[in-house]
N, C-alpha and C positions, 0 to 999 in steps of 0.2 A: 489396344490393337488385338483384334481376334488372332484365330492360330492361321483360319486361310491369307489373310492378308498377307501375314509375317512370310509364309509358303513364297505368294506371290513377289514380296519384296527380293524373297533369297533367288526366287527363279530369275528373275531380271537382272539382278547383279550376274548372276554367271553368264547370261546371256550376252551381258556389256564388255565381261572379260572377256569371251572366249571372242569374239566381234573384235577387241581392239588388238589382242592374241595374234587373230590367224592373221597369214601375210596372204596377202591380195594376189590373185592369179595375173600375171605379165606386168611384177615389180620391176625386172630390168626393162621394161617398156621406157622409152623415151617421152616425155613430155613432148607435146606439140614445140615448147621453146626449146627445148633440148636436142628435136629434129632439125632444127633452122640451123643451132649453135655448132653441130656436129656436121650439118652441109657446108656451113661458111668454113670453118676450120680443115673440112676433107680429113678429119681423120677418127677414130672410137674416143667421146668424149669420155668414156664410162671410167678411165682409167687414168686421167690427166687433172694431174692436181689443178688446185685452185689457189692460187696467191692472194690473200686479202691484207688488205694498207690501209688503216686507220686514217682518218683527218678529223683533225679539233673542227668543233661543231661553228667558230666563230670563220675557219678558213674554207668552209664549204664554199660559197661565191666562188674563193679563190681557185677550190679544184675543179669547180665548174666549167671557168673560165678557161683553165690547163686543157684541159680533157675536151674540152669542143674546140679548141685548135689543133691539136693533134690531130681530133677525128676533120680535122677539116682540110689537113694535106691528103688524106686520099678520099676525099668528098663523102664521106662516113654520115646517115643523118640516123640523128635519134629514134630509139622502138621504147618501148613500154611494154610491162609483161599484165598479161593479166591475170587477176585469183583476187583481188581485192586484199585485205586486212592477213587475210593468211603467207600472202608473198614476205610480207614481213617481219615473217617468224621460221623463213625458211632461206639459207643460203645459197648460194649460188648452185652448188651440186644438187641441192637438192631441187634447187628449180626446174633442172634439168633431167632429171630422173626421179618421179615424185609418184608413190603407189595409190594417192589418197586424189592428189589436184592435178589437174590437166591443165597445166599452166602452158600458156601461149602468148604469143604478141600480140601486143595492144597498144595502145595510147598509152602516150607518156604522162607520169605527173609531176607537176611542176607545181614549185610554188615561187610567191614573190618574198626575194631577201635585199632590206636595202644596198648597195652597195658605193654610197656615200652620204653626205648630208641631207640633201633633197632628192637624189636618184634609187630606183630599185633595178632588181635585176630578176630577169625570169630564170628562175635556177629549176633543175632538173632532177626531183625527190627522191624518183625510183624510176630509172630505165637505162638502158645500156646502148654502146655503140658496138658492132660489128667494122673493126677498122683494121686497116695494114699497115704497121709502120717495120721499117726498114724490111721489106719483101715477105712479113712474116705477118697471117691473119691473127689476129688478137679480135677475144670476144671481152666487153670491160662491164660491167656494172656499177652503177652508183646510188648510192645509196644517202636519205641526209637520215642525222639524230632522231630517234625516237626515244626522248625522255619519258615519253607515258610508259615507255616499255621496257626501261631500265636499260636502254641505250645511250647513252652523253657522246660519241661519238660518229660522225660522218662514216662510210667509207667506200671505196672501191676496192671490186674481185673481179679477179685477170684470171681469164684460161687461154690457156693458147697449146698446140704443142711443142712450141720450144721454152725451155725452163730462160734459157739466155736470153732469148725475145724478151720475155716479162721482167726479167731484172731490169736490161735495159731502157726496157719502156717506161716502169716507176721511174728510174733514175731521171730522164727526161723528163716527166710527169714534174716530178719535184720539182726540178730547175724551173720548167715553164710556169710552176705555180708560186715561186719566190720573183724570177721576173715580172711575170704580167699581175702581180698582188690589188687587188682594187685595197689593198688597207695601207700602203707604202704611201708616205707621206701624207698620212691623215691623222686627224686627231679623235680618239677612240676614249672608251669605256668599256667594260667588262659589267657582265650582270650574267645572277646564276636567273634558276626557273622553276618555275613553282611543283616540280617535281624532285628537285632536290640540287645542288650547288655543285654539283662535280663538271656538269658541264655549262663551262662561260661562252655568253654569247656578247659578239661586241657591238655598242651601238656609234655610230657617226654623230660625232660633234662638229657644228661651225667653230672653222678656227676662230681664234678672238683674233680683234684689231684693236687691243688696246696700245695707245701710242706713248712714249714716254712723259710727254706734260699730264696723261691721267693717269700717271704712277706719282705720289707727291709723299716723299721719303725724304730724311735730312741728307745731305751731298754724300756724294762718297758711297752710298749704301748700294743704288742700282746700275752703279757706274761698275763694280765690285762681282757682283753676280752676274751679272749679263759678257762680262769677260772672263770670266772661268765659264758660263756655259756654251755662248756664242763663241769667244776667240778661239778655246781650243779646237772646237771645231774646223773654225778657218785655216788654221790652220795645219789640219790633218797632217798632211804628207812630208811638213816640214819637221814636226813633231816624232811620226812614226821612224822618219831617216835617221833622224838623232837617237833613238831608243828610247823614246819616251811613252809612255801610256796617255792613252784617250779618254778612256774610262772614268767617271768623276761622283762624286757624291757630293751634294749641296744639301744642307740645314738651313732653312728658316725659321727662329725661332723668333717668341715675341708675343704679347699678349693679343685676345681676338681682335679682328677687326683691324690693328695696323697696318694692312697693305701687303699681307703673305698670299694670298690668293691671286690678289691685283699682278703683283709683282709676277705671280707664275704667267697668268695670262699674257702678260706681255712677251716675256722669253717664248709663247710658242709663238704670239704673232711675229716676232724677229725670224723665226725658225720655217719659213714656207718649204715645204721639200720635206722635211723632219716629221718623222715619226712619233706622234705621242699616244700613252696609254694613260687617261689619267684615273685613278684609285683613288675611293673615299669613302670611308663607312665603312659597308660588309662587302663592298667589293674590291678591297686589300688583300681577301683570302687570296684575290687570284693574281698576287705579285708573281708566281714560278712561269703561268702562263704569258703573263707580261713581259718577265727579264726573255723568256724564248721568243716570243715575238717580235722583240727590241733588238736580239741578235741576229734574228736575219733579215729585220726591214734597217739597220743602220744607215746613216745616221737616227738616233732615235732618244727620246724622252721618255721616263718611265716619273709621273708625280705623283708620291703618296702624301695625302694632305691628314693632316692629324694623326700623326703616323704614334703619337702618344698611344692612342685610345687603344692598340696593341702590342706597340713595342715597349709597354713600362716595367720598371726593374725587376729584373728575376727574384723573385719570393715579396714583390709586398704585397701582392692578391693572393698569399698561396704557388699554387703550381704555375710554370711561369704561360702564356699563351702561344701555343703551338705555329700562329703566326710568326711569333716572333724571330724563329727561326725559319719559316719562308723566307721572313724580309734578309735577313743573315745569311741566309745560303744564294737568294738574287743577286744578293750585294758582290757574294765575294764569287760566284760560278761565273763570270764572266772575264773575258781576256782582258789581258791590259790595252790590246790596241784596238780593245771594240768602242766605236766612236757613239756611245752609249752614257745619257745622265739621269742617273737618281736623283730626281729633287722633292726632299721630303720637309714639310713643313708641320710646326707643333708650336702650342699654345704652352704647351708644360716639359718645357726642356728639361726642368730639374728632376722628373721621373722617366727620363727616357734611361734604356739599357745603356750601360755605359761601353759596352763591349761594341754597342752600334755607334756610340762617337768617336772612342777611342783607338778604335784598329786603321792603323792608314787604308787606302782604298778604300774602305767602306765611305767616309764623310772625309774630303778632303777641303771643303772648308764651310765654314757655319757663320752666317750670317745675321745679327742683329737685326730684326725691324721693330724698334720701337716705338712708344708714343709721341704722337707726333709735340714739338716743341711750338714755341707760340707762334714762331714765323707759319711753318707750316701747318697750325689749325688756320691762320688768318684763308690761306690758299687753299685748302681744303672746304672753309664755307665759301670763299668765293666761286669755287671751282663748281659745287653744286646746287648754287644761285643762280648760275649764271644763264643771262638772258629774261632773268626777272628783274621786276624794277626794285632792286633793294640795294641803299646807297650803303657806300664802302664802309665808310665812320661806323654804320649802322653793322654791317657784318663782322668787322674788324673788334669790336666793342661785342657782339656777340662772341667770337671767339676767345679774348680775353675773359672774356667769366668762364669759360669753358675750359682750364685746365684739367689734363688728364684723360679728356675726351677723345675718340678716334674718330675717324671718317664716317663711318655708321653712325656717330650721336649726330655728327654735320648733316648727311643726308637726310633723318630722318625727322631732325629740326625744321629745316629747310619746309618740307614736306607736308608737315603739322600746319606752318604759318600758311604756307598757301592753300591747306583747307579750311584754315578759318575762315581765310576773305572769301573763299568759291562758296561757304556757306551761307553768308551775306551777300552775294553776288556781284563781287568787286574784287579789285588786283589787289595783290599782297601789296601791302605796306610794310617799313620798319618797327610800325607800333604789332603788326602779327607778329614779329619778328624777337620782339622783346616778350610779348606775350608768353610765347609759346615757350618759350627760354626760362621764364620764369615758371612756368608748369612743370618741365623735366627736372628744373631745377630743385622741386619743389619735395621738402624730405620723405613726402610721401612716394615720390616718383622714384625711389630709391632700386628697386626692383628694375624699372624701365632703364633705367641707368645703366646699370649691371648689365643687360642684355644689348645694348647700344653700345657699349664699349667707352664706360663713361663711371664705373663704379671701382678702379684700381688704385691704389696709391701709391704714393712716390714708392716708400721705403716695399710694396710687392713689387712694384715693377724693377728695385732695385733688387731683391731679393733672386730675381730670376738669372739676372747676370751675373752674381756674387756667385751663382751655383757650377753656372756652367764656365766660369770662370775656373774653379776645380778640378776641371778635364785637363789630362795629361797634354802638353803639349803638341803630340801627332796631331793635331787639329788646328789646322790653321781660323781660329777666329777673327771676325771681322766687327770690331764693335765700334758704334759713334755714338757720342758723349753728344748729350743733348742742351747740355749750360753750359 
């Protein structure tokens, strides 16, 4: 680089300082939005703070919904500011008094956020209402998450000139956004974003309709759980008058594929009205957002399924997983009479924390679902045969050779045989039936086994109860004996 160049480079640099330096001649000038905001209000916006209130990025819907009923007792309709990408990066005061952007009204932007399983909702991005509530003009802004921009949270910013207006108003705000909730008696998810996990967005799941004859568990088992989590409920108010807690923790434990998943589905289909969030994989991180959520949509269901995979015993990875005490602080940060259940299900009870079995309220009672016995494999393959032509003798005798197997190796038996015959172009027979039976059977299928829920042995499957059989008492266990 010559010596003029370098000259030129140093001249431009001072020139860019001295440029971003000076302050702009009529900085107290109003923005064109700050003109409107300072007529509606009648009075010097320049000196009148601004209140801003956060909303979790998954309840924006829900302040949406708050905030255009309010503005719609005194017939308030939505504005838009305009500046494009730069309004963005600028808050409310500053929108309003801006030395650089001539921010003004404009179109609003909205975008589409589902607000149930097949429904969306035209939600409002960035724009504000000019509304009156209780005799006093409030100017509000809202705002949704911008995670590109190191945002994870919603929010709204209130000016007004009364400080007591804007309390009052959030307060209201809140209330009408726990009332009118599009998430209150839905069944949800949590997921972070590809910008980073802090902020959870929830997605809408169809309830299930699974009905008790497609839950197939030895007696006793879902007669057991579905009354600690259904009856307490029913019985709320009889419970709370007596002094009793609502609050419940349930364990499924049990090898894969037994029927822990089944059996959840069922309890939310029992639960229409009920609140669930359900948690699995890396979206456990977000049990603290879930237990808060659970507390103010109650009645409500929080299920962490494989709750092993981070709640395993402190020190045998090393340093214990910072989850684990999520799940531990969920567990115990809520009231005794919040009508609220954890129901956490795990394949490997005997590495779960024992501080998370052992402490009352955390897990008040823990539920066997074991491999099914021979009555219930027989009903298990007939249950997912059924409506094909495969005679009983023929399924019945498949399930007998099938000790050990779960629901999974049935289904996906079943499965097999009927694409042999669709591959010959003809209806399953018994003879596919045995066929196929003998293929998984086969010591090579050893692998396929294993992932079917067909590769456990008596004395592991014993193994898992003998452990958790060594939990302190405070745990009401619920075990049935399969011989």
């Amino acid at each position: 680089m010559d010596e003029r160049t370098t000259e030129f480079i140093d001249t431009f640099q001072t020139f860019l300082r001295d440029m971003l330096n000076e302050r702009p001649s009529g900085t107290d000038r109003l923005t064109p939005f700050g003109e409107f905001v300072e007529e509606f209000l009648g009075a010097s916006v320049r000196e009148l703070p601004v209140i801003s209130h956060s909303v979790a990025a998954h309840r924006l819907v829900d302040a949406d919904v708050a905030l255009a009923d309010l503005a719609a007792e005194s017939h308030a309709e939505p504005h838009g500011i305009t500046g494009g990408q730069q309004r963005d990066h600028n808050q409310l005061a500053e929108l309003i008094s801006n030395p650089y952007v001539r921010f003004a009204p404009g179109p609003v932007e909205y975008i589409s956020i589902p607000d149930g399983p097949e429904s969306t909702r035209r939600v409002m991005a960035f724009g504000f209402y000019a509304l009156v509530f209780e005799g006093h003009p409030i100017v509000v802004l809202q705002r949704r998450a911008r995670p590109d921009h190191g945002v994870n949270v919603a929010s709204l910013e209130v000016i007004t000139p009364s400080p007591d207006a804007a309390t009052a108003f959030l307060a209201e705000f809140g209330e009408r956004m726990l009332r009118l909730s599009v998430l209150r008696g839905q069944v949800l998810s949590f997921s972070g974003n590809e910008y980073g996990q802090l902020g959870a967005g929830a997605t809408f799941l169809p309830r299930p309709t699974v009905v008790a004859d497609d839950v197939i568990l030895p007696p006793g088992v879902l007669e057991s759980v579905v009354r600690h989590v259904v009856g307490i409920g029913d019985h709320r108010d009889r419970l709370v008058a007596a002094g009793q807690h609502l609050k419940r923790g349930v364990l499924l434990y049990g090898p894969p594929g037994t029927g822990k998943t089944l059996t959840v589905r069922h309890l939310l289909a029992l639960t229409p009205g009920t609140t669930a969030v359900l948690l699995t994989g890396s979206s456990i991180q977000f049990v603290t957002q879930a237990a808060e959520l659970a507390r103010a949509m109650q009645p409500a269901i929080v299920v962490l399924e494989d709750v092993d995979l981070v709640a395993a015993e402190r020190g045998m990875h090393g340093s214990p997983d910072p989850l684990l005490f999520s799940i531990l602080d969920a567990l115990d940060g809520l009231d005794g009479d919040a009508d609220v259940t954890f129901l956490l299900t795990t394949n490997r009870v005997d590495v779960l924390e024992r501080a998370l079995a052992e402490r009352p309220g955390r897990i008040d009672l823990a539920v066997e679902v074991p491999l099914p016995d021979d009555e219930s494999r027989r009903r298990l393959f007939a249950r997912y045969a059924s409506g094909l032509p495969l005679s009983a003798p023929a399924l019945d005798a498949a399930a007998d050779r099938s000790p050990g197997t779960t629901g999974s190796f049935a289904k996906e038996l079943v499965r097999r045989a009927v694409l042999s015959a669709a591959e010959q172009g003809r209806e399953v027979t018994d003879a596919d039936l045995a066929s196929s039976l003998d293929s998984l059977l086969d010591s090579g299928a050893q692998l396929a086994r294993n992932l079917l829920g067909g590769g456990q042995s008596d004395e592991e499957a014993t193994s898992v109860s003998t452990t958790f059989g060594s939990f302190a008492p405070s745990v009401v266990v619920t075990r049935h004996n399969l011989t």
